[in-house]
C-alpha positions in Angstrom: 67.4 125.9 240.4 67.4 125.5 244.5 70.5 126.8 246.8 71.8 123.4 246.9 72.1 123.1 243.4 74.5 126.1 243.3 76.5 125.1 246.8 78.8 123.3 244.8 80.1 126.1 242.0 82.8 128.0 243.7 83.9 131.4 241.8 87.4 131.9 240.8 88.6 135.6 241.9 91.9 137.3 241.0 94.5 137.5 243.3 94.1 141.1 245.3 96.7 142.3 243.7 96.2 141.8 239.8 95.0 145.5 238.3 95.9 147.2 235.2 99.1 148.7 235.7 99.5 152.1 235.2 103.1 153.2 234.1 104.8 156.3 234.6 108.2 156.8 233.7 110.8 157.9 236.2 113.3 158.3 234.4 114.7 157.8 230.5 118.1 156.7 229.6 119.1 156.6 226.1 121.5 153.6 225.0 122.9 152.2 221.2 119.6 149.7 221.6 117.1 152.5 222.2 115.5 154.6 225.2 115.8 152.6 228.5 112.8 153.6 230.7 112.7 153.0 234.6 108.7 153.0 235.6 106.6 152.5 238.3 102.9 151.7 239.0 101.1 154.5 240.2 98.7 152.8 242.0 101.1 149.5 243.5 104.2 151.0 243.0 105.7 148.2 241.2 108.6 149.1 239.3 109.8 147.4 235.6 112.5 148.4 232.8 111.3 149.0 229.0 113.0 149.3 225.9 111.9 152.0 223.3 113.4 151.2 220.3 112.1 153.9 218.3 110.2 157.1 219.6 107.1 156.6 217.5 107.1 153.2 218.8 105.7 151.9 222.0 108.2 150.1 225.1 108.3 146.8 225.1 108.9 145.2 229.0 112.7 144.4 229.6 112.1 143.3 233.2 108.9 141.9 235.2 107.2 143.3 237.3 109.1 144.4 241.1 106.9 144.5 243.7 
């Protein structure tokens, strides 16, 4: 395979941005539905709302992501 036989293939990269977001809560609210959680990236500092509707199980994303 030459150079100009690859010229055309262009490579699709993620937006700069996209990572694996790493939660922490700042702060826990609990409500009749379950425990409302307020967290942020720690590396972005997105923010997002989660609902915990049990302790044993894990928050499910109320909100998207606020950037």
């Amino acid at each position: 395979m030459t150079a100009t036989d690859t010229e055309s293939i262009s490579l699709v990269h993620a937006p700069a941005r996209f990572h694996e977001h790493a939660w922490s809560v700042e702060s826990r609210h609990q409500t009749s539905e379950g425990i409302v959680l307020y967290v942020r990236c720690v590396d972005c500092r997105d923010r997002r709302i989660d609902l915990q509707l049990h302790p044993s199980a894990p928050p499910r994303a109320l909100s998207r992501e606020i950037g």
